[in-house]
N, C-alpha and C positions, 0 to 999 in steps of 0.2 A: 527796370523802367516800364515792362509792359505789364507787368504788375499794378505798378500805381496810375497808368494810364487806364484801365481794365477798373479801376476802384473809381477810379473818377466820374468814367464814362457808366458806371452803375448808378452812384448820383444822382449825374445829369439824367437819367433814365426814370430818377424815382420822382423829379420833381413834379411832374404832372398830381402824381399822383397823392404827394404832399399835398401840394396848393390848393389840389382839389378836395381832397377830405379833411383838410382843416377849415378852409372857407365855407366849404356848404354844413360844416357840423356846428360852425356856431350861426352862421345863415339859420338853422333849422331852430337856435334855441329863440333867436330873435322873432323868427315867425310866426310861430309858437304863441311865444307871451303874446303878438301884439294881438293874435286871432284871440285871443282870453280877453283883449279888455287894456292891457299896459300898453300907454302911446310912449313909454321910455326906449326900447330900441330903435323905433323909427325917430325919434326926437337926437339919438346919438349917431343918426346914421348906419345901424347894424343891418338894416332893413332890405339890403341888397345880396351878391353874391357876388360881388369884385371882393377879389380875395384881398386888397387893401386895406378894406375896412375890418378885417375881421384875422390879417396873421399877424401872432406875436414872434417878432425873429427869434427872441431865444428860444422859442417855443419850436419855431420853424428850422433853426440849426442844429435843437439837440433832437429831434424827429432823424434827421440827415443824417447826423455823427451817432447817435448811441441807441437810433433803433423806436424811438416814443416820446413823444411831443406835444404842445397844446397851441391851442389858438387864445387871442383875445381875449379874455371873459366877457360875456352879453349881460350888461346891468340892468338887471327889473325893477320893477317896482310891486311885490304882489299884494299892497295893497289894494290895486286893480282890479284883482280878481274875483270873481264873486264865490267860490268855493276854493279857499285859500290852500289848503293840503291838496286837493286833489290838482287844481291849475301848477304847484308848483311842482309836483310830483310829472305832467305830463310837458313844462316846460323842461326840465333835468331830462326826464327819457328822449328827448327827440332827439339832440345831438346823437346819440348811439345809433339808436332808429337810422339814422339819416347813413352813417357809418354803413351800416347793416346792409339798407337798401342799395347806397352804390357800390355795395361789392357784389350783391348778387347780380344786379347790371352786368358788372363789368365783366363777371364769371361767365357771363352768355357768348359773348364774341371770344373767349378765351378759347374755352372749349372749343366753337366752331372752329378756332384754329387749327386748337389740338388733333380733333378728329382729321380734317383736312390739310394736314399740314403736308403731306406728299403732294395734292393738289395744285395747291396753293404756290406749291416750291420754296424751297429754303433761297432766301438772298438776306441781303443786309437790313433791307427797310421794311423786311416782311418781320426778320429776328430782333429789329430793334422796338418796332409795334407792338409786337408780342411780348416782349420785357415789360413795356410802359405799361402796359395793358396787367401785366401778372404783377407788378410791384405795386401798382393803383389796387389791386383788389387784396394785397397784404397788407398795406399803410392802412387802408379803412379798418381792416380787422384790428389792427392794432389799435388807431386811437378809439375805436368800441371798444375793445376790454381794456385798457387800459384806462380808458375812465367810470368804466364799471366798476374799477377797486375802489372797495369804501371806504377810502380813508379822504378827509377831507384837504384841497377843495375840489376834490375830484367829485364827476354829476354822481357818482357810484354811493356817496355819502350823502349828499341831497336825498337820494330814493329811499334809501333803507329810513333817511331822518321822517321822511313823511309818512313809508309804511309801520314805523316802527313807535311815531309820536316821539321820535330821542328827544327831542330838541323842550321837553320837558324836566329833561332831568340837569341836575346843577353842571355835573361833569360835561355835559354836550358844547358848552360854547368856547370855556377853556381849550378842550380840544380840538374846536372847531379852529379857534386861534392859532393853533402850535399845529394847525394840520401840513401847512409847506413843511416845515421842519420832520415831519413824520414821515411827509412823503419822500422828501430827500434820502432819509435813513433807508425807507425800504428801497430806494434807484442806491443807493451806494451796496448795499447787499445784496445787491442782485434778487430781490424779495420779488419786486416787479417784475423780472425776466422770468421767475418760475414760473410763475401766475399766466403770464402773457405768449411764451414758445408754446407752452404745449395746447394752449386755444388757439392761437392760432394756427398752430398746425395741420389740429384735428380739423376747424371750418375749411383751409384750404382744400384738403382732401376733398371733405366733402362737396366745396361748389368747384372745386376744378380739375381735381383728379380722379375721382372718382367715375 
């Protein structure tokens, strides 16, 4: 019993930090495009940070249950843009970016914990802060690299499409097509956890253990 009480209350613990870096990573692709030139985010309402607008539940319950998640997708338009590779390449990197930044945020008051935690004293609402606060700066790393992997329709596959010109060659769209179906293969193979424990790992180290 206190097992699964203990599994729940970890959950409840990570929502914050779900909500939070799902909402502000597609927040970051919306504002993004509209700063380019595309009035399509703000015209679909992505253009905010109420996480409303911007979580997909399934995205938001398999984040919860099995560790890596997505939000909404942010629909562009880039014919908007007036340098079309490079706007779509810097509209794709933000969500990560965004990932990126609130972990090193959040890594600052961790630490301060960490260091002062005799200080500070152990009780329940100092230990339970300090979870919300460490699971908030692992969720971000995770949905960063987890959309870093370049398979599509992951932003991971967008970059490489723009620094690499794919999206010229015949095989790019097909597989652009069949990319859920790709992605699923490598989340059932555990493909995406090899990828993903050991970055994340190493960045936690380095912004909070270290």
């Amino acid at each position: 019993m206190n097992v699964t009480l203990d599994a729940i209350m970890d959950k409840l613990l990570m929502l914050p930090g779900i909500i939070l870096g799902l909402s502000m990573h597609e927040f970051a692709h919306a504002w993004m495009s509209d700063k380019l030139g595309d009035p399509t985010p703000k015209r679909q309402g992505r253009l905010t940070v109420n996480p409303f607008a911007h979580i997909d539940w399934l995205g938001f319950v398999a984040l919860l249950l099995v560790g890596f998640g997505w939000g909404k997708p942010v629909m562009i338009d880039p014919s908007y843009y007036k340098h079309r590779r490079r706007d779509e390449f810097l509209v794709g990197i933000a969500g990560v970016t965004m990932n990126l930044i609130l972990a090193v945020i959040i890594a600052i008051p961790v630490r301060f914990i960490r260091a002062n935690y005799t200080t500070v004293g152990p009780n329940a609402l100092m230990e339970n802060a300090f979870l919300i606060l460490i699971y908030a700066v692992m969720i971000n790393l995770v949905l960063m690299i987890f959309n870093l992997i370049p398979c599509p329709p992951l932003d991971g596959f967008g970059l490489i499409t723009q620094i690499f010109k794919l999206d010229r060659y015949d095989w790019w769209y097909p597989l652009y097509q069949r990319g859920t179906w790709i992605l699923l293969l490598l989340i059932l193979t555990n493909m995406t956890g090899r990828i993903i424990s050991p970055a994340v790992s190493a960045l936690m180290n380095l912004l909070v253990y270290s």
